[in-house]
Structure formats: structure tokens, C-alpha cells
N, C-alpha and C positions, 0 to 999 in steps of 0.2 A: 567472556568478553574478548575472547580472540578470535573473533571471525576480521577480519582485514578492511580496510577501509579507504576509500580514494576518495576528497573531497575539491569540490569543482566551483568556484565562484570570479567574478571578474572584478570582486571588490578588494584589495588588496585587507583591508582592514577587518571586513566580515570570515574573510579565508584563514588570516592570522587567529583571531579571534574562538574561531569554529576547530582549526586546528588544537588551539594552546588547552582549549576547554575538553578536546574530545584525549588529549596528552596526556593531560593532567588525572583524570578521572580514568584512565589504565586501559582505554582503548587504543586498536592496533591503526595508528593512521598511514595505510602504505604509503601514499604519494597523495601531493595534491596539485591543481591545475588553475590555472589562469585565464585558460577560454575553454570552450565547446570542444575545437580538435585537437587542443591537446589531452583535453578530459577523455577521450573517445578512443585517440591512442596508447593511454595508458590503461583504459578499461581492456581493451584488447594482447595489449600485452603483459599485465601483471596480473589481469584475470580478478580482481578484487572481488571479498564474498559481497560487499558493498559499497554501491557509490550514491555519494550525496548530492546532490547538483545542483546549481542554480539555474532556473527554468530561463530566465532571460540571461546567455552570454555571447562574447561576438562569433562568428565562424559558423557554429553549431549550440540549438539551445537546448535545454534539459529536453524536452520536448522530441526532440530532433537525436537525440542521443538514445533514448530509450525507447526508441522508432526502432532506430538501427541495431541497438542489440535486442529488439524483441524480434526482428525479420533475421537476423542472424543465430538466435537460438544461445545468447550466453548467457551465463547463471549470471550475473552479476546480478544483484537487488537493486533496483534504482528506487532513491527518498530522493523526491524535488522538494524543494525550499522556496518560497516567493514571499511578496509581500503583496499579491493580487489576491482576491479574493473573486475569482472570475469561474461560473459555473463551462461556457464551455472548455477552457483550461482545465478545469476539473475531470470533465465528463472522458476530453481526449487522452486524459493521463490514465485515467479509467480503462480504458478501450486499449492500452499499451502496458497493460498486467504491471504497472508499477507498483512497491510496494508502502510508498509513504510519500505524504503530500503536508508539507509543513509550511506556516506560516512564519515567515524571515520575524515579525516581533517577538513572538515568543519561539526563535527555534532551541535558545540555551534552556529555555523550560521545558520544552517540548521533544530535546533528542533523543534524550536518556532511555526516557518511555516507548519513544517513535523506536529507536533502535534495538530494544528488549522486544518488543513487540515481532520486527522484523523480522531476527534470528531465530524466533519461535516459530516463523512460515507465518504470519499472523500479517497483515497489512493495515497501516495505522492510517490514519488522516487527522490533522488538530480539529478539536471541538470546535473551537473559536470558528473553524470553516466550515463546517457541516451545520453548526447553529447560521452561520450569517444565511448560506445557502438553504436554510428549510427544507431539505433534500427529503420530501416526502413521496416522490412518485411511488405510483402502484401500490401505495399506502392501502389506498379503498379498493384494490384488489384483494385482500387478505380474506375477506367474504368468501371470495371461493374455494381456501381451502379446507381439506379436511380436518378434522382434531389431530390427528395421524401429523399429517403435515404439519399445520402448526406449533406442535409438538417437538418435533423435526428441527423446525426454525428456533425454538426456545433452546434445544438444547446444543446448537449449534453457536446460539450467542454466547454459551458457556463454555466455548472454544472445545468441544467435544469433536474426536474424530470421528468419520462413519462407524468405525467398528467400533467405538466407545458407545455412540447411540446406539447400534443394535441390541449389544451387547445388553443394556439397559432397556431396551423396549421386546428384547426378544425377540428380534428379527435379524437377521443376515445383512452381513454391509451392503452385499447385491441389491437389497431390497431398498434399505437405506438410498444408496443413488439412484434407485430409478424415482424413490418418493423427489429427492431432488431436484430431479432432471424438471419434474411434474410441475413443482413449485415455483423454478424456472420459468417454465413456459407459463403457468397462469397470472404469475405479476410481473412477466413481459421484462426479465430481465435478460441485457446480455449477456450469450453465453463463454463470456471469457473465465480463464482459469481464476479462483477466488471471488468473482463478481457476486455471490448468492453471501458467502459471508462479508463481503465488502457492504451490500444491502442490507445484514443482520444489524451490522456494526454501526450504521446510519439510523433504524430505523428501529432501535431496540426499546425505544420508550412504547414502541406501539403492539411489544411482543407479549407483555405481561397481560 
């Protein structure tokens, strides 16, 4: 639980709050923020292995912050926090390799997991939001692929790395990502970093 933590909100109440809980329970909260630019220039200069944001703040929004450290190239982990339930918000936060998309009602139920999940390289999203959003695309593309493939995708929802699936199927990690890459392209997913297990994570009632 010592990876570092900057937490960004423009509720004074939610940020105390999100603070005192993430305190209390022996995480490292470096610093935290009261808008967008100063969220931004403390990401920049204390380098946080994680920042939590609120998607809507003034200046700059979660959105808007993990734009610019994704065109910038810093490790920081960005978890948004909202109380929207809005697929394009989703789909953008998507496309900007974030690692956690939380819903502000349940975020004291939801960080603990969200944030174990994160430090594991693992990218979380609350249930609550991926059930309201039915996030079934390219579902009815699983038809085309192979057992190989599908195979591929079961044991990748078991949080298995490439070379652990080889390993296990007897094939070469090499071989492991080009099946990927394959899988990729035939259920039309974008190819950003995590997107293939971010689609497992979504769509794993229809892996079994």
C-alpha cells in the first residue's frame, strides 16, 4: 500500500472525506488539490504513482488532465471519480489509457478494490457503471474467433500474463500477442494499451 497518491476534487467535503478514509486505512496520500491546475501541477512535480480526480473541476477537468499526462508520457495512474453515468465520458476516458473510472456514490466502497486492482497494472471500472452502460459491443463478434483465441481471452480474464498463457497452452508469449493483436482486430477493438483487457473485464459473463 505504498504506492503514493494525489487526490483532486473541488468539493471541499468529498476531498476531506476521500482523504481522512484513504489516511485512515494506511495509504500514502501525497498531496491533494482543489482544481484541475493545481491537480496537474502537482502531478507534474511530485510525480504521484497515483492520481484520483474528479472528472468535473474548474481550470482543468479529470478529463483534461489525463489528456495531458497521456501526450506527455508520465506514469502517473489516473482513477476518475464522477457521479455521471455518461457513456461518451466513458468511452473518452477509455481512449486516454486511464486506469479507474469510479462512481462518486459508491467511491468509499469502491477505492479499496479500484486502487488494489490498479497497483496490480489491472484497470478497474465500478460494476454499477458497466451494468447501467450494458457495454456489450463486438459481443456478436466472438463468432469469429478461434477456440485458440477464445481460450486466449478466458485466460486473460484470469488476469494471466502472456507468458503465463503460453506457458500454459504451450506456445511462446510471441505467439500469445500476435493471437491478441488477431482478437483485436476481429472485435473491432481500439488498439490502446490495456483496451483488450479492459473489454475482458466488461464482457466476461459472455467468456464462459
Amino acid at each position: 500500500m505504498n504506492n503514493s497518491i494525489l487526490i483532486a476534487d473541488d468539493h471541499p467535503l468529498i476531498l476531506k472525506g476521500l482523504n481522512d478514509f484513504l489516511v485512515e486505512n494506511g495509504y500514502n496520500v501525497l498531496a491533494r488539490a482543489k482544481d484541475g491546475r493545481e491537480a496537474y501541477q502537482l502531478i507534474k512535480e511530485k510525480q504521484p504513482d497515483i492520481a484520483i480526480l474528479d472528472i468535473r473541476m474548474p481550470y482543468l477537468d479529470g478529463l483534461e488532465i489525463a489528456r495531458k499526462c497521456h501526450e506527455e508520457e508520465l506514469s502517473t495512474k489516473i482513477v476518475l471519480i464522477t457521479f455521471e453515468k455518461d457513456e461518451a465520458l466513458y468511452e473518452q476516458a477509455k481512449g486516454l489509457n486511464i486506469y479507474g473510472y469510479v462512481l462518486k456514490e459508491f467511491a468509499l466502497e469502491e477505492i479499496e478494490n479500484c486502487l488494489n486492482s490498479v497497483q496490480n497494472n489491472i484497470p478497474y471500472f465500478s460494476p454499477e457503471l458497466l451494468e447501467f452502460l450494458e457495454v456489450d459491443e463486438s459481443v456478436k463478434a466472438l463468432h469469429l474467433l478461434t477456440t485458440t483465441e477464445k481460450e486466449i481471452l478466458r485466460l486473460i480474464s484470469e488476469n494471466k500474463t502472456a507468458k503465463e498463457i503460453g506457458e500454459q497452452m504451450y506456445i511462446s508469449s510471441r505467439t500469445v500477442e500476435k493471437h491478441k493483436s488477431n482478437i483485436i482486430k476481429k472485435l473491432d477493438i481500439t488498439p490502446f494499451q490495456n483496451n483488450l483487457l479492459i473489454w475482458v473485464k466488461e464482457n466476461q459473463r459472455h467468456l464462459s
